[in-house]
DODO-786193 format. One record per atom (N, C-alpha, C, CB): x, y, z negated. Coordinates in steps of 0.2 Angstrom, whole numbers, plus 5000, padded with zeros to 4 digits. Last residue first. Glycine has a CB too. Layout:
<rotors>
XYZ...
</rotors>
This chain:
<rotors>
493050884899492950824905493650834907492450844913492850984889493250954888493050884894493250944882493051134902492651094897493151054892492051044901493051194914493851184910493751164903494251254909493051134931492451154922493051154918491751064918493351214947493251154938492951184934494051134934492351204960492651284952492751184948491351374945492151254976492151184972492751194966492351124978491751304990491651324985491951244979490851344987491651345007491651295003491751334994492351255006490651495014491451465013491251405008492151515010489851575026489951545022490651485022489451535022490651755026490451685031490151645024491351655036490451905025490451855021490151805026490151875014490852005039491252015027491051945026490752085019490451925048491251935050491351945042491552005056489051955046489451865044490051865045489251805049489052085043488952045039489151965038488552045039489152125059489852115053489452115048490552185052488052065064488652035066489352045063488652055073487052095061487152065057487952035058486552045057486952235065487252235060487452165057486752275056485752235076486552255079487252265072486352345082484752185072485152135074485752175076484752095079484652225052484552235059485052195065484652305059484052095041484652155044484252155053485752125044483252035026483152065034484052095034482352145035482351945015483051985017483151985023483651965014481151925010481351995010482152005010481052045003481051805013480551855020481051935018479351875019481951675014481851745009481551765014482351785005482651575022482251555017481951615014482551515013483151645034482651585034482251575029482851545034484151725029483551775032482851695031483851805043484951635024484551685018483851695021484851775018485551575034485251515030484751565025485951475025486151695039485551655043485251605038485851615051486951705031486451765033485951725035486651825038487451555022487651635026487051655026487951635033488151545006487451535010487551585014486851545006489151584996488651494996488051505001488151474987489751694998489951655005489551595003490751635007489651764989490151714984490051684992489851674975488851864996489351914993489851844993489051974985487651784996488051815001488851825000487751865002487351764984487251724986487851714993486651744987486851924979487551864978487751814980487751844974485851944984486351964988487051904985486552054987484851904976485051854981485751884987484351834987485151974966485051914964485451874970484351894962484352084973485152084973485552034971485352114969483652064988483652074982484452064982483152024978484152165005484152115001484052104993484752095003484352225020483952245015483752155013483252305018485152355031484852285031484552285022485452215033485352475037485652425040485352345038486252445038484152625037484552545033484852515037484252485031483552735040484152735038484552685036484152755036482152765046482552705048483252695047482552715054480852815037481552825041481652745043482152855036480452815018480252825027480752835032479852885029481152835006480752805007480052785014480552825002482852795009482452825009481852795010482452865012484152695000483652695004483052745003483452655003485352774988484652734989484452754996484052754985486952714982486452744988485952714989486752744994488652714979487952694979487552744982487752664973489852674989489652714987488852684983489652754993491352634993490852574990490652644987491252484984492752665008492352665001491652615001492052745000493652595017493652645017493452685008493352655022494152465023493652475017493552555016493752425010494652445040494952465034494352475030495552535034494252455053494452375051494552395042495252335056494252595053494752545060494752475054495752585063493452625041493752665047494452605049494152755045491852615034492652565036492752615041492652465041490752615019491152655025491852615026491252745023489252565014490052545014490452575019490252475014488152595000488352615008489352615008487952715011486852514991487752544993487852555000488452484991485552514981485752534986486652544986485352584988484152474971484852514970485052494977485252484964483152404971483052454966483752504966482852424959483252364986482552384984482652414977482152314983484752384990484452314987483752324983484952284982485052395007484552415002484452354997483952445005486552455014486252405011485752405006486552375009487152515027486952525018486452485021486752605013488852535033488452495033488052485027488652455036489852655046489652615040488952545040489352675036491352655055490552645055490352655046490352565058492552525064492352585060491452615059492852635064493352395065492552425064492652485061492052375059494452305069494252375070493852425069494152385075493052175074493752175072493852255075494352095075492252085076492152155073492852175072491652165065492351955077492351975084492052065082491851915090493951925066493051945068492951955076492752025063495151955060495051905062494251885065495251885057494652065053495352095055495352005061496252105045493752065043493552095049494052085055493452175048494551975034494051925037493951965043493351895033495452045031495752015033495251965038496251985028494352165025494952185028494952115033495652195021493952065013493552065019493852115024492752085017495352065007494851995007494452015013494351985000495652185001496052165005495652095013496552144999494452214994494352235001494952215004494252305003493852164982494052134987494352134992493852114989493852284975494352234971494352184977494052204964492552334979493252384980493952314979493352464972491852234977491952244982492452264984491652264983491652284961492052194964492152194973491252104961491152384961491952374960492152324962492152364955489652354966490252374970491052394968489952414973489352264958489452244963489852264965489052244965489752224939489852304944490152244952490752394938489352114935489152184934489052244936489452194931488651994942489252034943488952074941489552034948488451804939488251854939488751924939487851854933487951634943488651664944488051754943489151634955487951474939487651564939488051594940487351584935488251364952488651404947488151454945489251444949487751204960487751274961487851314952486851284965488051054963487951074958488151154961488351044953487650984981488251024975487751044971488751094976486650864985486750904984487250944979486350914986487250684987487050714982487050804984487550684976487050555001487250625000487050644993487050675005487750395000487150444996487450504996486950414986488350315015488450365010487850385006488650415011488950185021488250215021488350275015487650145020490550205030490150175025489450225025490650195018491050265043491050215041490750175035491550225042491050405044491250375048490950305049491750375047490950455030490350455033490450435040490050505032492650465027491850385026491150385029491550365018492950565032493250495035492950435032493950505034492450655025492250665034492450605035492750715040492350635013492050625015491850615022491850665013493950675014493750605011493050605013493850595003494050815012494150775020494050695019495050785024492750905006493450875005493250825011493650854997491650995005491851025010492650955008491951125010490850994993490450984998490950975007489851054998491750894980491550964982491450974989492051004982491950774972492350824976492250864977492650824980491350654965491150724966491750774967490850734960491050494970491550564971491150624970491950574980490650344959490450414964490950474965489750454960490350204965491150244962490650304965492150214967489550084956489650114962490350164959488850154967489249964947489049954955489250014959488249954955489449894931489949944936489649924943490849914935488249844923488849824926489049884931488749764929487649914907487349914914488149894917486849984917487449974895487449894894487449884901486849854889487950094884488050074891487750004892488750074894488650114871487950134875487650114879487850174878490150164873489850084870488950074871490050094859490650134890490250174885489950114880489550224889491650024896490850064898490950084892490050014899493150034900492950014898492350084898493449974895494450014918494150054914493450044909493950094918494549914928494849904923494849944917495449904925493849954940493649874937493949874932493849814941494450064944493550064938493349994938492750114942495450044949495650094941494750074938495850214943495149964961495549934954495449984948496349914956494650074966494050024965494549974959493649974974495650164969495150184962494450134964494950284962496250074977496750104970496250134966497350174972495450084987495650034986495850024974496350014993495250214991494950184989494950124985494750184991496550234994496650284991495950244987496650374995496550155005497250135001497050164994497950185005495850215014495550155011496150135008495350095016496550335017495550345014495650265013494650395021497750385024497550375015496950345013497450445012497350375037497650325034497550305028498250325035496550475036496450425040496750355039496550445046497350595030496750555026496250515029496450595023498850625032498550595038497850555030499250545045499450785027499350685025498750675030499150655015500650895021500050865028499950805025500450845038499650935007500050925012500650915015499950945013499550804993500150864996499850845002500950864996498050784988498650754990498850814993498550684994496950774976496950794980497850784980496650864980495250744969495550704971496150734978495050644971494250724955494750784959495250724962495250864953493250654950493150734950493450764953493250754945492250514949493050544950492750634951493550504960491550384938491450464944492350484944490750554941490650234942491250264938491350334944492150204936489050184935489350234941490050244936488850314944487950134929488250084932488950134937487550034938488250244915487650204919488050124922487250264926489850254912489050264911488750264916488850324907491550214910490950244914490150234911490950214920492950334904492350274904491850284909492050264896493550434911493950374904493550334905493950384895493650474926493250444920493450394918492550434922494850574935494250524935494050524929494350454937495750644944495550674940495050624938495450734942497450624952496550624953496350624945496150534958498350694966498450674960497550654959498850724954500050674975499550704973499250694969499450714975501350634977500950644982500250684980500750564984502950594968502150644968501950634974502150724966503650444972503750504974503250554970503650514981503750304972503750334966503750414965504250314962504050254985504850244980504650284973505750274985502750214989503150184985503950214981503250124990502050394980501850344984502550274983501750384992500650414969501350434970501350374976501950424963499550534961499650474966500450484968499150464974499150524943499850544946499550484953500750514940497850564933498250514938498650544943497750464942496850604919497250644925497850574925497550744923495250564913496050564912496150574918496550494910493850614904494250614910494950594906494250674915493050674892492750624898493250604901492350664904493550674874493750704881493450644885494750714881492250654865493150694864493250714872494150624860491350554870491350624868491850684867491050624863491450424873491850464877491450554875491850434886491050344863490450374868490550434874490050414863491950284857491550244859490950264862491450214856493650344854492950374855492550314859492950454859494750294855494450234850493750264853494650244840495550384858495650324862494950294861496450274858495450484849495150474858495250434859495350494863496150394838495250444837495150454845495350554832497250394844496950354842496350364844497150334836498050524855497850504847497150444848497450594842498550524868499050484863498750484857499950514862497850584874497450524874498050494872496950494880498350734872497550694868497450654869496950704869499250724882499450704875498750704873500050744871498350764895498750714895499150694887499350734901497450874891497050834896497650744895497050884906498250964887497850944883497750864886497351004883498950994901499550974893499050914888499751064886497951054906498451014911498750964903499151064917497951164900497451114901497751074901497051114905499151224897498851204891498151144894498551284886499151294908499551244907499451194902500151274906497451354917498151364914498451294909497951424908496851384929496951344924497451344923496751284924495751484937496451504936496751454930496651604933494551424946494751434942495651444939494351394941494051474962494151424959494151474951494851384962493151534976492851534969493451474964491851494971493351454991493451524990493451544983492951554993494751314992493951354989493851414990493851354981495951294998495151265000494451264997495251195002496751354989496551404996496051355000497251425002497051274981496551344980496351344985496851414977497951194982497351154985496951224983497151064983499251234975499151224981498351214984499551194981498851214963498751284966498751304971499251324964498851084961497951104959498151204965497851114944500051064961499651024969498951074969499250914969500651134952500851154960500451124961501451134965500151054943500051134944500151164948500351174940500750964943500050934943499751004944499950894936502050974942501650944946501250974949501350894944502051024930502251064932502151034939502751104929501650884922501150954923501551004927500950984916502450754922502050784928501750854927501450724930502850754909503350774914503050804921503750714915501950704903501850784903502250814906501950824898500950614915501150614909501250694910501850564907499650514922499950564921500450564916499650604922499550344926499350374920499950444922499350324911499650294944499750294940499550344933500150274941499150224960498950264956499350254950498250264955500050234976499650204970499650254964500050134967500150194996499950254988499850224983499250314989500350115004500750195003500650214999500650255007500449945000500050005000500450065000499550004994
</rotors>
């Protein structure tokens, strides 16, 4: 086999912190985890009291070094001390690049169908081990390469509440961000503006040549034709975090509209993008 699994240790965390930093840039939304997790996550299951927990309440998971034969890092996975119901679940499962995960994807299975025949049920539990669930995140390349080939149970993502205080600081605070998306658009250059009515409050965003210029607020008049488009605000965020493009909004919400000569840098600032946050819980 090219790859096998082994128990992380603490020699691995400065690992285990490159691969997790590396693999950011295939979320738009992660978490900044700090070293102490990574630390916690691997000497907590040197105390007994964890070991021993017969409801896996201390800690859900252990972290797995993939290495390949001569013992290299490759990358790493994130899974379940124990399992409950009949399902043993994985959480994070992510290898250096390049890697061909045409070859990896039945090697990679193979290695966590032996880790969850050897992993002990919940004392709770009375039900036999029947499936291995991935929870990776809607967009990981392990999917593409079994729904090839195996009958899958799609599960829809788990969705975040996500809430922002000050919308349009967090804008200002991006503009490198939607800068580089206009800069790559078929808006690319844009100069102009573009207000947005969020029915009790309003912003109007001015660009000169592709650049963010400002984040004003601003109300919609109450006659005219002065909008560019017009969203609650709840659901703007929606937009704003890329979990849903324009066209997926306009479909489901009557009251979010743009005009059709506008909507074309809306999807050039916020496309939709993948999404997939750790919990920094104790899992």
């Amino acid at each position: 086999e090219p790859f096998h699994l082994r128990l992380a240790v603490l020699d691995d965390v400065p690992q285990l912190m490159a691969l997790y930093d590396r693999s950011r840039g295939e979320s738009l939304v992660w978490n900044d985890v700090p070293e102490s997790f990574w630390r916690h996550h691997i000497a907590a299951w040197d105390d007994p009291f964890v070991q021993n927990d017969p409801l896996r309440t201390i800690l859900h998971g252990r972290l797995y070094m993939v290495v390949t034969n001569d013992g290299a890092p490759a990358g790493y996975v994130r899974a379940a001390a124990k399992h409950w119901d009949e399902k043993f679940q994985v959480w994070g499962l992510h290898l250096d690049a390049p890697v061909n995960w045409q070859s990896a994807a039945p090697c990679l299975l193979r290695a966590l169908h032996a880790l969850a025949a050897q992993i002990p049920a919940t004392e709770d539990n009375a039900k036999p081990l029947a499936a291995i669930e991935l929870m990776l995140g809607r967009s990981h390349p392990l999917y593409t390469i079994l729904e090839q080939t195996l009958p899958l149970r799609i599960v829809p993502p788990y969705a975040w509440y996500l809430r922002v205080p000050d919308v349009r600081g967090f804008l200002r605070h991006i503009a490198p961000v939607l800068e580089a998306r206009l800069a790559n658009s078929i808006v690319a250059g844009y100069t102009g503006e573009l207000k947005i009515d969020l029915y009790r409050d309003g912003m109007r965003l001015l660009f000169e040549q592709g650049k963010l210029a400002g984040v004003e607020p601003w109300r919609a008049p109450a006659y005219g034709d002065g909008v560019d488009a017009g969203c609650p605000p709840l659901l703007f965020l929606q937009l704003l975090f890329c979990y849903r493009s324009l066209a997926e909004l306009r479909a489901f919400f009557p009251d979010v509209w743009v005009n059709d000569g506008t909507a074309p840098l809306l999807d050039a600032l916020f496309p939709k993008l993948p999404s997939n946050v750790y919990s920094l819980n104790n899992a």
